[in-house]
Phi, psi and omega in degrees: 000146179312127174317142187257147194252350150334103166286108148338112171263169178305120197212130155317126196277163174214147152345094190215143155338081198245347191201152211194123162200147192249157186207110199230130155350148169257346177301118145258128172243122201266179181284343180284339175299317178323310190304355196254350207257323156230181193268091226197165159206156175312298241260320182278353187269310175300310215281353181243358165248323179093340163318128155201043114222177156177174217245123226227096145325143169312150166316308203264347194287129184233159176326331168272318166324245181002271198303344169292329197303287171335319194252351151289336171290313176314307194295309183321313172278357183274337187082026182241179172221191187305321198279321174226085176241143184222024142201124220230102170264135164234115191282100174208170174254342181240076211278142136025250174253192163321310192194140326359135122358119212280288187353306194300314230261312156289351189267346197231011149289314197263341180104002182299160174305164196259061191254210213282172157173124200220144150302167162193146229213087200218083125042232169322311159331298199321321144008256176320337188286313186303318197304292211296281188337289215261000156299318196286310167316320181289311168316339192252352186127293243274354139225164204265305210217091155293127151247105215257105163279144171244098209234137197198111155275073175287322164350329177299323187224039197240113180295038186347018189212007162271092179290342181294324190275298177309323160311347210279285167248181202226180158250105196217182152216159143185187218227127149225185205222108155265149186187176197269148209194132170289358208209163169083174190271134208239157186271114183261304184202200187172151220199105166254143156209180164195161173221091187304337176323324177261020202266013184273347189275351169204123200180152180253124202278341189246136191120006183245223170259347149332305207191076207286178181282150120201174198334276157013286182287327161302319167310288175300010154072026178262013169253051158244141175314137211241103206234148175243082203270013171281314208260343174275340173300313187298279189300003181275340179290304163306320162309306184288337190286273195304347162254019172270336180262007158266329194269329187286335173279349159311328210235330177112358210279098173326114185334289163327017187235338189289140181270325187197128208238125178254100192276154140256150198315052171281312194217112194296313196306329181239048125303302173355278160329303211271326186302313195292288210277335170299313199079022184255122188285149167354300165318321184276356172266132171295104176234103180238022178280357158275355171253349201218000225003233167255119156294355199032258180307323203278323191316306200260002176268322166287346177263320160331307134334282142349305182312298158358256200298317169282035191047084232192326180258140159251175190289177183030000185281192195232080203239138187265121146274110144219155177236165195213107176201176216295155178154319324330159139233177156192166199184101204220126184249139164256129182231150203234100183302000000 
């Protein structure tokens, strides 16, 4: 994106973005590995996704390892430390266990005070959901210094011999670190929904208490994801479109005026689409899913991160975050740097 000519005026602090951080797995699995693993090739994997990599966690590396790597990172550029911190969200689908909480489990990684720390749990979403949350807390008082993760081993639950699925995803985190700041990315508005009426269309049927593991079903490949991907493509488009255009209207704001949109990484075809129904060129889009594919919980706090640290974002621009995942969910924040 164009270096921005834009000045930053003098703001009052609020509840703002002060710190970022990303954690990407060292294992790459190129599309050419797929091809030996299933019945796949680069060329049918790029033209329906845009994927020709991601990134595959270590056997024993789990969602708390990642998100800790991350959320040290974060602190580090906000200039804090573990000690001050008061509340700890972590947004995965793929959590450690049951229980403990991956939260509970990075909070006692990075060495933090013994304050709140919970999971959430909106598949793609979630991120964005934690983000929304914890802006709004800072806002009201009722903690000072939020850290919001996004963490994800989807490899864990991924059907390695399902060439529509496995390609598909990747394993990462990242981090931001909210508090009230004069600087940094601050929330003008945001748009959550979800319709569980649709949540069969993309879903893992086995591990929870519905429908606990066993042999029996491990056989039949249900504690893997389970996806109808013609009908979450038609609806990740419709979603993401309209709830991208609820949050802008909240503010008044013309689609045209967002300087720079960070989607989430499922499909280059429906970014592609949502840029097309936006009326927004290509360009304004953050796209890092050829490298990384879909992380879920993990995308958009690393392609922010990313945006970031290459500059890419300047002081006074305007940038749409949405997001799309299994429940349904979907979510979208505008936020002003």
């Amino acid at each position: 994106m164009r270096p921005s000519q834009k000045t930053q005026q003098h703001r009052e602090p609020k509840p703002s973005i002060v710190g970022t951080g990303a954690y990407l797995p060292a294992k790459v699995l190129r599309n050419s590995d797929l091809e030996s693993m299933v019945d796949t090739s680069d060329r049918w994997i790029v033209e329906r996704t845009g994927i020709q990599e991601r990134r595959i966690a270590a056997e024993k590396e789990c969602p708390s390892d990642m998100g800790t790597a991350a959320a040290l990172m974060a602190l580090e550029r906000a200039g804090l430390t573990p000690e001050d911190l008061d509340l700890i969200i972590v947004a995965t689908t793929t959590a450690d266990t049951l229980f403990p909480s991956t939260a509970c489990q990075i909070q006692q990684k990075i060495g933090a005070r013994k304050v709140p720390a919970f999971d959430l749990q909106a598949a793609c979403s979630g991120f964005l959901y934690g983000l929304v949350m914890a802006h709004h807390l800072v806002a009201l008082g009722t903690y000072r210094t939020i850290l919001v993760v996004g963490a994800e081993k989807l490899s864990s639950i991924v059907n390695w011999s399902d060439r529509n699925t496995c390609v598909l995803f990747g394993d990462g985190a990242g981090a931001v670190i909210i508090q009230q700041s004069a600087t940094g990315g601050r929330l003008l508005a945001h748009d959550l929904g979800a319709d569980g009426s649709q949540g069969q269309v993309l879903t893992v049927p086995a591990g929870g208490s519905r429908l606990p593991i066993t042999a029996e079903n491990v056989g039949e490949g249900l504690q893997f994801i389970q996806m109808v991907g013609k009908t979450v493509f038609r609806l990740a488009i419709d979603a993401m479109e309209s709830t991208a255009r609820t949050c802008l209207n909240k503010v008044g704001l013309p689609v045209d005026k967002v300087d720079y949109v960070i989607p989430h990484q499922a499909n280059m075809r429906i970014i592609e689409l949502l840029a097309t129904r936006l009326d927004l060129p290509l360009k304004r889009f953050f796209i890092h899913l050829e490298r990384y594919g879909n992380t879920s919980a993990a995308c958009i706090p690393i392609a922010l991160h990313e945006a970031l640290t290459a500059g890419n974002i300047q002081p006074g621009e305007k940038i749409l975050l949405i997001a799309f995942g299994g429940g349904l969910t979907w979510a979208s924040a505008l936020l002003e740097w």
